[in-house]
PDB file of the backbone (N, CA, C, O) and the ligand in Angstrom, with CONECT records:
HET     ZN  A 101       1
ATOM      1  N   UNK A   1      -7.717   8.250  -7.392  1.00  0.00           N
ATOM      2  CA  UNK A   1      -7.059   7.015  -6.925  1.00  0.00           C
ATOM      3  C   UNK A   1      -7.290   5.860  -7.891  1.00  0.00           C
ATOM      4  O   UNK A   1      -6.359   5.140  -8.251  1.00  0.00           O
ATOM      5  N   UNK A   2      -8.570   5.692  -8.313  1.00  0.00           N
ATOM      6  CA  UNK A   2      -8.872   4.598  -9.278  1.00  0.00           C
ATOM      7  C   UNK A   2      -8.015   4.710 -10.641  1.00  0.00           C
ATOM      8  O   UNK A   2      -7.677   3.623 -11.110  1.00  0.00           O
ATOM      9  N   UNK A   3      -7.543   6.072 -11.471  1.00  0.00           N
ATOM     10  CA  UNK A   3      -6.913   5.765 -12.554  1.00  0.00           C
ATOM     11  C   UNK A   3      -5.951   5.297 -12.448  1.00  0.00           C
ATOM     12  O   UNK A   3      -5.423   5.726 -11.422  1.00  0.00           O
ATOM     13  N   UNK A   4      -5.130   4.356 -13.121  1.00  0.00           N
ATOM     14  CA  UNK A   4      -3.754   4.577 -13.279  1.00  0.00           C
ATOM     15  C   UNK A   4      -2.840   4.230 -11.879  1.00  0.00           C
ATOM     16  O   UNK A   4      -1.612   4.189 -11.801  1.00  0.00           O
ATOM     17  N   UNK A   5      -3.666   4.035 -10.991  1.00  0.00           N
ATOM     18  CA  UNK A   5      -3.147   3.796  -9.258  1.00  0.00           C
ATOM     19  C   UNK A   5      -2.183   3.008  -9.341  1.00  0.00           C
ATOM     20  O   UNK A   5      -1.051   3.225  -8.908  1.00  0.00           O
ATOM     21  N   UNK A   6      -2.710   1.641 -10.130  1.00  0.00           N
ATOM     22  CA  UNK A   6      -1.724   0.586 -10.395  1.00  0.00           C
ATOM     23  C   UNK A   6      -0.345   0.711 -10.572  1.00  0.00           C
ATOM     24  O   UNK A   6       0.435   0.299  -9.713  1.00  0.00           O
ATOM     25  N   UNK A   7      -0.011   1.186 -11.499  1.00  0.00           N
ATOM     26  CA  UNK A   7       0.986   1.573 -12.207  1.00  0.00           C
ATOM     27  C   UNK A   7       1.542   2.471 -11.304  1.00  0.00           C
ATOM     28  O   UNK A   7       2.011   2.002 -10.267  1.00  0.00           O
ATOM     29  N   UNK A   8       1.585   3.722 -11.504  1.00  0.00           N
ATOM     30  CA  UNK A   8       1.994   4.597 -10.178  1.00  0.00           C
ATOM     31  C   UNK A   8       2.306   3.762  -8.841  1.00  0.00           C
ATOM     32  O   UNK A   8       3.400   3.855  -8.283  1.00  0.00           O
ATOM     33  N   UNK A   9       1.813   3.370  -8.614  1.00  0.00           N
ATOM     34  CA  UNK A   9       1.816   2.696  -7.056  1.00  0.00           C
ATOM     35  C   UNK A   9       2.605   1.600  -7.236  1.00  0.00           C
ATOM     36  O   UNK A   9       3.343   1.618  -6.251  1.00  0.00           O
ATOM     37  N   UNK A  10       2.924   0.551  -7.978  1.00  0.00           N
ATOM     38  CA  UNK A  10       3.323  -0.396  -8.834  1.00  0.00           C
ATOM     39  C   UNK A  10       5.448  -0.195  -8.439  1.00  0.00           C
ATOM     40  O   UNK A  10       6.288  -0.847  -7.819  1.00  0.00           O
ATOM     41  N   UNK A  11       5.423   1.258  -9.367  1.00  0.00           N
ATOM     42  CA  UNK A  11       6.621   1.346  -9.932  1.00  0.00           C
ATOM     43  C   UNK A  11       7.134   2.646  -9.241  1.00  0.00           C
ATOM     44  O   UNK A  11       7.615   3.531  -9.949  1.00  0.00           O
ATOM     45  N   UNK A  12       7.054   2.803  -7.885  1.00  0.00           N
ATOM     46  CA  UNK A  12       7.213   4.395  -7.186  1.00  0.00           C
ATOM     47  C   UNK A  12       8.655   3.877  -7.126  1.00  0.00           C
ATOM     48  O   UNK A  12       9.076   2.723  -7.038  1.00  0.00           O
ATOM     49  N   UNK A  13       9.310   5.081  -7.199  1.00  0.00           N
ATOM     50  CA  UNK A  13      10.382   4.910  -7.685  1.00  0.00           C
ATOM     51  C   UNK A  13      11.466   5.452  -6.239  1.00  0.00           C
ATOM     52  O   UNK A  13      12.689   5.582  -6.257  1.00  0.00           O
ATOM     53  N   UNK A  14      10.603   5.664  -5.186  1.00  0.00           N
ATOM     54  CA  UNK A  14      11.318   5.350  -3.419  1.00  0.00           C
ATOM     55  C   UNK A  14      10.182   5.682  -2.767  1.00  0.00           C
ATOM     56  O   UNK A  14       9.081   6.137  -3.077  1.00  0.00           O
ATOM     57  N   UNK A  15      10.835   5.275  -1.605  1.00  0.00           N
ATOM     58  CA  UNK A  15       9.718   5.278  -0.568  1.00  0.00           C
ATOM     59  C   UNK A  15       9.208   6.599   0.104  1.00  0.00           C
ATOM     60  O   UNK A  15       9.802   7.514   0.674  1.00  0.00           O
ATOM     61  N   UNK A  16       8.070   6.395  -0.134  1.00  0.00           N
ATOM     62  CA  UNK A  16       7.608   7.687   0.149  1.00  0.00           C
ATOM     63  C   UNK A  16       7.710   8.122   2.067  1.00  0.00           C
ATOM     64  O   UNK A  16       7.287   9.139   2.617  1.00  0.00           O
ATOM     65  N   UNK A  17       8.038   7.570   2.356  1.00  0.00           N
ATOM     66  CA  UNK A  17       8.004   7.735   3.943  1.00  0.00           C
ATOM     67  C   UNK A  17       9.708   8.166   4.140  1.00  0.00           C
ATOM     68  O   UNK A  17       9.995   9.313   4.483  1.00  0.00           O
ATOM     69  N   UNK A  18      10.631   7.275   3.921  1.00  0.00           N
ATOM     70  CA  UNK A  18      11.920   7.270   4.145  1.00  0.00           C
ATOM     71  C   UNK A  18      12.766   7.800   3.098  1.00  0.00           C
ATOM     72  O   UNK A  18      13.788   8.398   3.436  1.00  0.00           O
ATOM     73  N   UNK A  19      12.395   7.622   1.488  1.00  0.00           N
ATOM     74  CA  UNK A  19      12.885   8.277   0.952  1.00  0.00           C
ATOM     75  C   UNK A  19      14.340   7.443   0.040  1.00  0.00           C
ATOM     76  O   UNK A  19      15.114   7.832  -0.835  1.00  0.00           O
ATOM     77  N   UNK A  20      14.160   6.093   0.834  1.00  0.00           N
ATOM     78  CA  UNK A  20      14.969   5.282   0.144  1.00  0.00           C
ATOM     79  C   UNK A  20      14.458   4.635  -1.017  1.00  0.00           C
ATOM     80  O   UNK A  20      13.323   4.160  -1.050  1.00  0.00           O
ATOM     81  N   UNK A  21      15.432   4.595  -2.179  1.00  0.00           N
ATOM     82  CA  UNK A  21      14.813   4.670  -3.608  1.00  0.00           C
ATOM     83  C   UNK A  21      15.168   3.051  -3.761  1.00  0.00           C
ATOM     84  O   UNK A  21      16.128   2.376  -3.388  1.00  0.00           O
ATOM     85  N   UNK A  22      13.914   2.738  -4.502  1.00  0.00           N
ATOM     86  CA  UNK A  22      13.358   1.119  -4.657  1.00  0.00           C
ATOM     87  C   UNK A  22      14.018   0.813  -5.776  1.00  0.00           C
ATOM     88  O   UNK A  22      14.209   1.660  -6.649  1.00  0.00           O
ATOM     89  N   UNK A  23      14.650  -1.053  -5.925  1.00  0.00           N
ATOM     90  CA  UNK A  23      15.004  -1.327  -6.619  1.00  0.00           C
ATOM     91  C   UNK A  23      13.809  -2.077  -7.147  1.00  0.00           C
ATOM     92  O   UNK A  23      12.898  -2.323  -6.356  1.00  0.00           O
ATOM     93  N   UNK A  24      13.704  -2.522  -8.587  1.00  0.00           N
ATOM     94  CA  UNK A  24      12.715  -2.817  -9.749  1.00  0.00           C
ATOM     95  C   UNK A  24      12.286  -3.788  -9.139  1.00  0.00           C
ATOM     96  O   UNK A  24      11.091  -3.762  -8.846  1.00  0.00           O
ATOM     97  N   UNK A  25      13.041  -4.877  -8.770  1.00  0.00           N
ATOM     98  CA  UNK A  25      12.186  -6.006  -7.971  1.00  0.00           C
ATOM     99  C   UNK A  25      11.219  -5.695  -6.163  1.00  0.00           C
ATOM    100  O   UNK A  25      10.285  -6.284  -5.618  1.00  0.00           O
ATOM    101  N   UNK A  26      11.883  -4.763  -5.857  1.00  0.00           N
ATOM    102  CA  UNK A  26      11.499  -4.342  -4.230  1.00  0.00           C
ATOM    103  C   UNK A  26      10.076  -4.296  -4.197  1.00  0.00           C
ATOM    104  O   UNK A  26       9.435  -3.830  -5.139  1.00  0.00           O
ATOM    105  N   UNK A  27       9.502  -4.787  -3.089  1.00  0.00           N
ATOM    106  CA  UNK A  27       8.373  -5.025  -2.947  1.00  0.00           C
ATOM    107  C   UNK A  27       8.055  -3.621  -2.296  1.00  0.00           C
ATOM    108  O   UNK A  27       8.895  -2.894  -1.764  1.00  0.00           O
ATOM    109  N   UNK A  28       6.055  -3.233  -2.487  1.00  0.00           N
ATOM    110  CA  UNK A  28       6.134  -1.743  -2.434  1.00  0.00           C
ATOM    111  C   UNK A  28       4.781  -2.203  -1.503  1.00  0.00           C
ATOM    112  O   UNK A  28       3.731  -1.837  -2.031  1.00  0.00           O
ATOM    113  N   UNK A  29       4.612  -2.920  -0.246  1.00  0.00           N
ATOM    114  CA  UNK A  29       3.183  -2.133   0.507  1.00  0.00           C
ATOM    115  C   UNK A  29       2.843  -0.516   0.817  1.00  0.00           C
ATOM    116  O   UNK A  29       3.517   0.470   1.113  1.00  0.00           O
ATOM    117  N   UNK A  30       1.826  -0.716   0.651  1.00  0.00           N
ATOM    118  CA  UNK A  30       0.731   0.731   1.217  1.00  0.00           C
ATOM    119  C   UNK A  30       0.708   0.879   2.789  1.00  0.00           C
ATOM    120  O   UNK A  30       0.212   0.183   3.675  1.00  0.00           O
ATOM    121  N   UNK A  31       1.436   2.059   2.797  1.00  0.00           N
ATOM    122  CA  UNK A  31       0.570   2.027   3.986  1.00  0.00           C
ATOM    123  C   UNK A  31      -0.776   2.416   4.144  1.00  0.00           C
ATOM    124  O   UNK A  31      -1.404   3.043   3.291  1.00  0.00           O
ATOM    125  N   UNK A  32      -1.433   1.871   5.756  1.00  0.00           N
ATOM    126  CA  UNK A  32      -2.356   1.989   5.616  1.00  0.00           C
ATOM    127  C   UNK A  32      -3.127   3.221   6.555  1.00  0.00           C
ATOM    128  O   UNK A  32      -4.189   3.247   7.176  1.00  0.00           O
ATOM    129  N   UNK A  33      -1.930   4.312   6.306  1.00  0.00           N
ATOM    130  CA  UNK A  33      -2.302   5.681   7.112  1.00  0.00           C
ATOM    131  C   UNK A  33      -2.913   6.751   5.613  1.00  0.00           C
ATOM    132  O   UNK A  33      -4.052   7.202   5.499  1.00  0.00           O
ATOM    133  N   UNK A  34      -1.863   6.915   4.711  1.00  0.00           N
ATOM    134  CA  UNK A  34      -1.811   7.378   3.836  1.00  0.00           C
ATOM    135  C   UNK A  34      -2.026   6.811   2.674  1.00  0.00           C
ATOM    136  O   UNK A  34      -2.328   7.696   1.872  1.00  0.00           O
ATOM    137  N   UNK A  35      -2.020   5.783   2.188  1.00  0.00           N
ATOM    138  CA  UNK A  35      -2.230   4.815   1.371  1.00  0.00           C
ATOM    139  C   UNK A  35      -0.746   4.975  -0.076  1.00  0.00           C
ATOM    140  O   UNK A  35      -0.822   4.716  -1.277  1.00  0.00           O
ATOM    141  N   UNK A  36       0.287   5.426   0.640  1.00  0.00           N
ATOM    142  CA  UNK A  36       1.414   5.807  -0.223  1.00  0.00           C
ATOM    143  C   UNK A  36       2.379   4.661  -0.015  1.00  0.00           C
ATOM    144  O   UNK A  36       2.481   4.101   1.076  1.00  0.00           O
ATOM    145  N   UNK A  37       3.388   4.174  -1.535  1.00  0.00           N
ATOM    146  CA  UNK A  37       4.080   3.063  -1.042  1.00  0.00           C
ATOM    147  C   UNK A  37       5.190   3.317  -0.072  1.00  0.00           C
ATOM    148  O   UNK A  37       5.697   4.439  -0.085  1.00  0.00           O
ATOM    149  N   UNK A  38       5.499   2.688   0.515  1.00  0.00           N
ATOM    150  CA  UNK A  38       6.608   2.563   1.305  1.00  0.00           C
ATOM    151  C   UNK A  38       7.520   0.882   1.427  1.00  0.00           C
ATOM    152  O   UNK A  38       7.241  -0.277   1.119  1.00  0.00           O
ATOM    153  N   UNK A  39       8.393   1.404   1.889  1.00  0.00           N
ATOM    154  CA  UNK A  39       9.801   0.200   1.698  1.00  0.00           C
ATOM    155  C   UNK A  39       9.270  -0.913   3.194  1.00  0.00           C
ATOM    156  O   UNK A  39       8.838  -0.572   4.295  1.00  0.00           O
ATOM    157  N   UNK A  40       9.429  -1.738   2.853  1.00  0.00           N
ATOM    158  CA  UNK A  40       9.109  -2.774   4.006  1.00  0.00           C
ATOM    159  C   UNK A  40       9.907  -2.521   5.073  1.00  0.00           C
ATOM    160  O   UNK A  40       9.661  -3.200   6.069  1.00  0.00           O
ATOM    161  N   UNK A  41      10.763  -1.764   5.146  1.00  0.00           N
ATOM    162  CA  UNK A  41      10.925  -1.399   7.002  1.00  0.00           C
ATOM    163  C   UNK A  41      10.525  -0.442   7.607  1.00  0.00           C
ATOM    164  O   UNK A  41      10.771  -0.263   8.799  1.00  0.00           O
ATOM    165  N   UNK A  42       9.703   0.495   6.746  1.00  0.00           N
ATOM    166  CA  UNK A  42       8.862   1.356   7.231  1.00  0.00           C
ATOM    167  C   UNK A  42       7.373   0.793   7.392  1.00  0.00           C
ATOM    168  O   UNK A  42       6.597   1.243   8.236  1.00  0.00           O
ATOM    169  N   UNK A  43       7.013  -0.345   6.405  1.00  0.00           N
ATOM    170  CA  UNK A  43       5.983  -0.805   6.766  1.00  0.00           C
ATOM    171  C   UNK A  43       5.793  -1.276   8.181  1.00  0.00           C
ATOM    172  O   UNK A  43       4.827  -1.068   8.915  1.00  0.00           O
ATOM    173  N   UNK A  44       7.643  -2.408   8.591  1.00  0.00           N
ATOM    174  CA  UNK A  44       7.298  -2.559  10.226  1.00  0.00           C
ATOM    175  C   UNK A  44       7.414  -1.719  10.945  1.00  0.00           C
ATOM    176  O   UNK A  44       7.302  -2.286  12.032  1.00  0.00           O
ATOM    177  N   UNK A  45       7.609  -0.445  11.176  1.00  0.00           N
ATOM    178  CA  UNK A  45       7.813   0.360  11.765  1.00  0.00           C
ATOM    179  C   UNK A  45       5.727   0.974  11.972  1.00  0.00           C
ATOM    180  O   UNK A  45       5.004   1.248  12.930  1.00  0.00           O
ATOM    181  N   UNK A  46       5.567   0.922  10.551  1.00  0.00           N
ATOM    182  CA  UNK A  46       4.165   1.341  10.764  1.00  0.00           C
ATOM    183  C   UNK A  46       3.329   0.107  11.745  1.00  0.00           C
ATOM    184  O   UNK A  46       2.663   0.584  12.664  1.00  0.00           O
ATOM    185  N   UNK A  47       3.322  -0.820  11.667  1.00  0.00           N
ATOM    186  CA  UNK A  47       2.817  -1.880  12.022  1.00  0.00           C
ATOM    187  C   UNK A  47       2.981  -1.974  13.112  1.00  0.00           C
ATOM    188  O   UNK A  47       2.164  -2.724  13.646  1.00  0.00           O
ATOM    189  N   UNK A  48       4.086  -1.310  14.106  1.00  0.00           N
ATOM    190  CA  UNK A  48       4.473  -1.196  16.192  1.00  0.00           C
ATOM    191  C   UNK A  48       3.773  -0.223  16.289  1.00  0.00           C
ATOM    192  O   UNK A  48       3.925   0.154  17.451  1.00  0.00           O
ATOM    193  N   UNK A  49       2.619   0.882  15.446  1.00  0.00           N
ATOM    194  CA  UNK A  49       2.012   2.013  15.640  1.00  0.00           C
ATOM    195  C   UNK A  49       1.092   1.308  17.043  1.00  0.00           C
ATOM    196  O   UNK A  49       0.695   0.144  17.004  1.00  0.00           O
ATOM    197  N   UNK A  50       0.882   2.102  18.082  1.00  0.00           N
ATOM    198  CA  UNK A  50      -0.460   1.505  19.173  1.00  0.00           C
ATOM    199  C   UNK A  50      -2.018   1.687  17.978  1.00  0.00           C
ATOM    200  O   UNK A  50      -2.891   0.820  18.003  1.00  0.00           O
ATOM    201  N   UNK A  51      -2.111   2.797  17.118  1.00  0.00           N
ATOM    202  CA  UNK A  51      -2.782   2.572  16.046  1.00  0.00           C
ATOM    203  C   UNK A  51      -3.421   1.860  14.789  1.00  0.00           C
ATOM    204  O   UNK A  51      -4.352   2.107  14.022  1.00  0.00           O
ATOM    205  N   UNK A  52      -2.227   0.587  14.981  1.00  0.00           N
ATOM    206  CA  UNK A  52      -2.159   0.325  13.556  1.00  0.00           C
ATOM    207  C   UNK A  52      -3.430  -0.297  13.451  1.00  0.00           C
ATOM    208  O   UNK A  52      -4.030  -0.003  12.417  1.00  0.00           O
ATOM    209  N   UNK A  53      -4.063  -1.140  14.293  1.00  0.00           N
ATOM    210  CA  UNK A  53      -4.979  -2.160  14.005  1.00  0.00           C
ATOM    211  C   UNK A  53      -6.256  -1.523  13.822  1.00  0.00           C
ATOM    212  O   UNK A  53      -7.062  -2.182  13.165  1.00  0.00           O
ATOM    213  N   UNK A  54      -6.746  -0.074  14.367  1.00  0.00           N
ATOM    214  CA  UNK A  54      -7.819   0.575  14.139  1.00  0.00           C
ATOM    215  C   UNK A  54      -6.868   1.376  12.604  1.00  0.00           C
ATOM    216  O   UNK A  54      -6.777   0.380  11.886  1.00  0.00           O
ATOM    217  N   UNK A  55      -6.474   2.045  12.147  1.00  0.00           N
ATOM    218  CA  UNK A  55      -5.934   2.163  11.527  1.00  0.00           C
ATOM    219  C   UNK A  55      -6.503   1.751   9.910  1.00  0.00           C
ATOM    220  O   UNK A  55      -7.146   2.312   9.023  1.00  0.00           O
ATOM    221  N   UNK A  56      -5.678   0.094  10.185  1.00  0.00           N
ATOM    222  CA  UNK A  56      -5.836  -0.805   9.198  1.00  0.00           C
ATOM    223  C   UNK A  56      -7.268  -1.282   8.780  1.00  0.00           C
ATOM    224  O   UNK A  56      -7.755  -1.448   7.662  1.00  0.00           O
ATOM    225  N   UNK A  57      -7.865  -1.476  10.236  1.00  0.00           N
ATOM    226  CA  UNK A  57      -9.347  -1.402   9.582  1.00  0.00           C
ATOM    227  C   UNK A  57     -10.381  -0.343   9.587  1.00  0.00           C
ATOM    228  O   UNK A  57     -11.494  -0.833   9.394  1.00  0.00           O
ATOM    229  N   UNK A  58     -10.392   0.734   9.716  1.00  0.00           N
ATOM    230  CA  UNK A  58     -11.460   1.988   9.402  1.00  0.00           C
ATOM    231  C   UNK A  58     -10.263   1.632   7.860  1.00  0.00           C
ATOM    232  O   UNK A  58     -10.728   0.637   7.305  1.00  0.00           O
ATOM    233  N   UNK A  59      -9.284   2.008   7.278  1.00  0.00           N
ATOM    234  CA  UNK A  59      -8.402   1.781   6.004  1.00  0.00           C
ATOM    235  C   UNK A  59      -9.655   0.916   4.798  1.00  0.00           C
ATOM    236  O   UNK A  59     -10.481   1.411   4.031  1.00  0.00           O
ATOM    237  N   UNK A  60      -9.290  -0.563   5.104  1.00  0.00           N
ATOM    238  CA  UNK A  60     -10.038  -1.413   4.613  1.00  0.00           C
ATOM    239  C   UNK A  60     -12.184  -0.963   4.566  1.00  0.00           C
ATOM    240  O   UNK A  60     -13.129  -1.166   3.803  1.00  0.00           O
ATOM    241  N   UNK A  61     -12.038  -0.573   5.349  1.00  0.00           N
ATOM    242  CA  UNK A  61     -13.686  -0.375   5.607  1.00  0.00           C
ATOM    243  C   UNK A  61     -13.932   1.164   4.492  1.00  0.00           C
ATOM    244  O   UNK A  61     -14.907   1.291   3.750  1.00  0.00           O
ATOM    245  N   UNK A  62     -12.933   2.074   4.612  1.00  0.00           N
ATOM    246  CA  UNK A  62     -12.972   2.737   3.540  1.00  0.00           C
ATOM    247  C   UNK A  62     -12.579   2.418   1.926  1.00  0.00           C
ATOM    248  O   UNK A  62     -13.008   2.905   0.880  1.00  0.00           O
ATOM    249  N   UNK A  63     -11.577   1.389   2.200  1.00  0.00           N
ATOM    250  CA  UNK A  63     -11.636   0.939   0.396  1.00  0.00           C
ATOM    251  C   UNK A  63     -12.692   0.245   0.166  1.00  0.00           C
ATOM    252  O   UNK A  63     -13.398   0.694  -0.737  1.00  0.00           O
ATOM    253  N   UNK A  64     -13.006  -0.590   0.615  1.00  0.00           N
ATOM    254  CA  UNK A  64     -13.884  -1.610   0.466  1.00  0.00           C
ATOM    255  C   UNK A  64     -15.509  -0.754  -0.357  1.00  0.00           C
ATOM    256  O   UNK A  64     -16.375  -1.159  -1.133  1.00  0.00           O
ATOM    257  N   UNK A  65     -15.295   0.287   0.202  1.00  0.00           N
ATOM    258  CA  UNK A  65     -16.534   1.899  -0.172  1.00  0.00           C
ATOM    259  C   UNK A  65     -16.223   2.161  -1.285  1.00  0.00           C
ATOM    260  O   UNK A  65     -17.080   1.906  -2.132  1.00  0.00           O
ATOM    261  N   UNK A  66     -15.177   2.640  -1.670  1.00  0.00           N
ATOM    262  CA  UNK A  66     -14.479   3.415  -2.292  1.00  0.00           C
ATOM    263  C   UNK A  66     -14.352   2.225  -3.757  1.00  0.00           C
ATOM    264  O   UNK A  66     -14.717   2.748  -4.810  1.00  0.00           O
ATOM    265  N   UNK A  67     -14.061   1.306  -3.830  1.00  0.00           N
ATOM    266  CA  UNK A  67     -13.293  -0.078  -4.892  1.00  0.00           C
ATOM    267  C   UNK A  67     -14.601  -0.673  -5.393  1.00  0.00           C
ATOM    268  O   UNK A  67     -14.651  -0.750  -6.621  1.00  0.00           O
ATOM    269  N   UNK A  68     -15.941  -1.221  -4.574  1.00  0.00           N
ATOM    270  CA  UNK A  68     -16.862  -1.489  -4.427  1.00  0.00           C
ATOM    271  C   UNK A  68     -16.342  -3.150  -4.693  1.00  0.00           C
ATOM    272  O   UNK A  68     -17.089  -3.923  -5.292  1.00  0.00           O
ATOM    273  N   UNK A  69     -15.083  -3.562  -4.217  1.00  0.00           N
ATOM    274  CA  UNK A  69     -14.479  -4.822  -4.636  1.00  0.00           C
ATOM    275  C   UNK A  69     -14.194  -5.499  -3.176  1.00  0.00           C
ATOM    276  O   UNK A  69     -13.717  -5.004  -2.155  1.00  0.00           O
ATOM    277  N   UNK A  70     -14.651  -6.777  -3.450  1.00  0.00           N
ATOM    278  CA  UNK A  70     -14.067  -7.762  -2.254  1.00  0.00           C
ATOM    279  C   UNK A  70     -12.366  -7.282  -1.425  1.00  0.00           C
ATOM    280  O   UNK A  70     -11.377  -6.878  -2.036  1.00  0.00           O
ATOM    281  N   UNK A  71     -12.469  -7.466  -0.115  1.00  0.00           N
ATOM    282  CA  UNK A  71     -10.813  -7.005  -0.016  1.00  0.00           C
ATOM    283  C   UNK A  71     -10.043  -8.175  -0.398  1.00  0.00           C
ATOM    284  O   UNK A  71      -8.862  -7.855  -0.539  1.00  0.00           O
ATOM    285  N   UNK A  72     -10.235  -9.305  -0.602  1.00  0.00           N
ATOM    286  CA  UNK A  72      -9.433  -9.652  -1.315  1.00  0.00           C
ATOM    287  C   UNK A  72      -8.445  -9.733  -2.895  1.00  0.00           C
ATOM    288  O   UNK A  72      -7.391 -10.067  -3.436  1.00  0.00           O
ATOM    289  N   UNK A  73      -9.814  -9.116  -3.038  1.00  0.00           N
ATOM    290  CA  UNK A  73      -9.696  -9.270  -4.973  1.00  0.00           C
ATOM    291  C   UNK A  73      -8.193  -7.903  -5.211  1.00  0.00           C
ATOM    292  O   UNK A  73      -8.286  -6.743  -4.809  1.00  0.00           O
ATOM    293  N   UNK A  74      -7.261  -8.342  -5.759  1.00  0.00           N
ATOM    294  CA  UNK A  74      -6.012  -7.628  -6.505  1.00  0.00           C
ATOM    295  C   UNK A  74      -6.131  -6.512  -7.264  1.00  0.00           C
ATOM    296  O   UNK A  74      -5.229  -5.678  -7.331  1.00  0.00           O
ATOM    297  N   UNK A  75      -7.459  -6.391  -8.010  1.00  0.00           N
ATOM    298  CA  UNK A  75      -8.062  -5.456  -8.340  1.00  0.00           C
ATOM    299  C   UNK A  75      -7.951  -4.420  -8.281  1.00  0.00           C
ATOM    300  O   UNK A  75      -7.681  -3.467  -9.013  1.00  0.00           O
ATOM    301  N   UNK A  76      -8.409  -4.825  -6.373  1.00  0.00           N
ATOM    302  CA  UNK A  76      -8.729  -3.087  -5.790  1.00  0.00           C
ATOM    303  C   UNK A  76      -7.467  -3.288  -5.123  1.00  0.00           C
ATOM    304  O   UNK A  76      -6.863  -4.356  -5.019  1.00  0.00           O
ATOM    305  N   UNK A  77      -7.138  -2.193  -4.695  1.00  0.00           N
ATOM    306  CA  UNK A  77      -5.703  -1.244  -4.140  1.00  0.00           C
ATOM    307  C   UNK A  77      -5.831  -1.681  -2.177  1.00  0.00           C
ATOM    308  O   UNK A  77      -4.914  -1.639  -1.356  1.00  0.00           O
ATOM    309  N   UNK A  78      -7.169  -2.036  -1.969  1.00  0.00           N
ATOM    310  CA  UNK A  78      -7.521  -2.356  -1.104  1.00  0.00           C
ATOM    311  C   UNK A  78      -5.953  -3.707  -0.208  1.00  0.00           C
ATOM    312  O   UNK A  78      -5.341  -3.733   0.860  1.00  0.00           O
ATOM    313  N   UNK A  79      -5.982  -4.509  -1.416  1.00  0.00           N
ATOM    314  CA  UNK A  79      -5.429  -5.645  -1.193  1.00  0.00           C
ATOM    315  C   UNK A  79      -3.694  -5.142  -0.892  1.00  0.00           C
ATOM    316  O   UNK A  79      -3.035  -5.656   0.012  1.00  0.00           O
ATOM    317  N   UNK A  80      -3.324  -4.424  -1.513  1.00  0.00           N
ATOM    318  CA  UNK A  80      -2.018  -3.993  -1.628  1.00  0.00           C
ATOM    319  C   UNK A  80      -0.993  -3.501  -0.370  1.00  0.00           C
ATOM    320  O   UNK A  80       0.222  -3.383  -0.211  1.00  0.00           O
ATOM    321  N   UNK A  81      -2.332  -3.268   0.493  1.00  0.00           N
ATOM    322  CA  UNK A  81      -1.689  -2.971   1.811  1.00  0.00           C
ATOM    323  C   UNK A  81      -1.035  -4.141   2.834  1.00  0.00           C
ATOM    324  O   UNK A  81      -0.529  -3.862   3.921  1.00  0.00           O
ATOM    325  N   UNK A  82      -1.125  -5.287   2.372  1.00  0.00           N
ATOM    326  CA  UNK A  82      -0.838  -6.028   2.975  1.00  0.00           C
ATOM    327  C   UNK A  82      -0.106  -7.414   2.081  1.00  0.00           C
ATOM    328  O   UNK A  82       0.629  -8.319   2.477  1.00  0.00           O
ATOM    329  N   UNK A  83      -0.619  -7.133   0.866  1.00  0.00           N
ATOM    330  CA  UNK A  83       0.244  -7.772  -0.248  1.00  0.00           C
ATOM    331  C   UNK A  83       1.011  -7.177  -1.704  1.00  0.00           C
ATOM    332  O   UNK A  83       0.669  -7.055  -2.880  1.00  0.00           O
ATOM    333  N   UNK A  84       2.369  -6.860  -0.811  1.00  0.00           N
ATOM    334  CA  UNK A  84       3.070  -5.787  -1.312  1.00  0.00           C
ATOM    335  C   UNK A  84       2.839  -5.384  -3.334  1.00  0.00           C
ATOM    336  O   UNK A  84       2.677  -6.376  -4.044  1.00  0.00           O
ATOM    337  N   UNK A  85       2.845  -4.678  -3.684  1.00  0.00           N
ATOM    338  CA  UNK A  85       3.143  -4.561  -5.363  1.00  0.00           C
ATOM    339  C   UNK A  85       4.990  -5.166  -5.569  1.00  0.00           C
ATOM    340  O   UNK A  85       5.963  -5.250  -4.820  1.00  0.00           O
ATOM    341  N   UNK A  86       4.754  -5.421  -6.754  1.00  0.00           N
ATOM    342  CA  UNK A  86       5.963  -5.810  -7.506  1.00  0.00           C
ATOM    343  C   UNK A  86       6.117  -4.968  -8.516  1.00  0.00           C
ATOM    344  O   UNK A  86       5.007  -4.526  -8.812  1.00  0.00           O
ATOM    345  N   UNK A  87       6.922  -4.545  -9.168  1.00  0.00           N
ATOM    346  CA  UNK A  87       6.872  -3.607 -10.200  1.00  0.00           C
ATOM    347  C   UNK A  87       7.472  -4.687 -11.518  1.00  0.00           C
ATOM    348  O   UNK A  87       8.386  -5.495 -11.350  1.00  0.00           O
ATOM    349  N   UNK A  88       6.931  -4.536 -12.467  1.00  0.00           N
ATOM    350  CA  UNK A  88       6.798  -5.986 -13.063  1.00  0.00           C
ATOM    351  C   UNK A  88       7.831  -5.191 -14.555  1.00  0.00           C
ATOM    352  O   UNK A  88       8.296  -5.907 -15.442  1.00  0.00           O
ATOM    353  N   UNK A  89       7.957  -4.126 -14.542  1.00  0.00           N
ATOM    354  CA  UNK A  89       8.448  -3.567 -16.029  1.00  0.00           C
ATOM    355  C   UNK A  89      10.046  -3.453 -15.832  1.00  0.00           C
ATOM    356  O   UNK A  89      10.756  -3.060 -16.757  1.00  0.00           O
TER     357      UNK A  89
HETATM  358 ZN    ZN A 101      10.975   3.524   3.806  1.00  0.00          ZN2+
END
């Protein structure tokens, strides 16, 4: 997960849930089941889960392990779940 995550995760080229293919600017949150990008209407769709909120945090409580980085810091992949990637290339 740590190599290269950025990038990969960055520039996925559709959504891994739905399958609808992202345009260069489209914003890409994680979900926070799988940690794979998905298109922001699958994100709300994830987000009406009765799950989501345990979910989201055992999620965070495992990056936070895993990154050894503040959840805020951009850094870690941690952050991404809730502040979508841009694909910048
Ligand atoms: Zn989708």
């Amino acid at each position: 997960m740590e190599d290269n995550w950025e990038k990969q995760l960055a520039c996925a080229p559709q959504c891994l849930r739905c399958n609808r293919a992202f345009a260069p600017q489209d914003r890409r949150p994680l979900s926070v089941y799988d940690h794979q990008p998905i298109c922001g209407q699958c994100k709300q769709e994830e987000e009406k889960r009765p799950d989501y909120e345990d979910a989201s945090k055992a999620m965070i409580a495992a990056c936070l392990k895993a990154t050894n980085k503040p959840y805020g810091d951009p850094a870690g992949y941690c952050f991404h779940h809730f502040c979508p990637f841009k694909c910048n290339d």
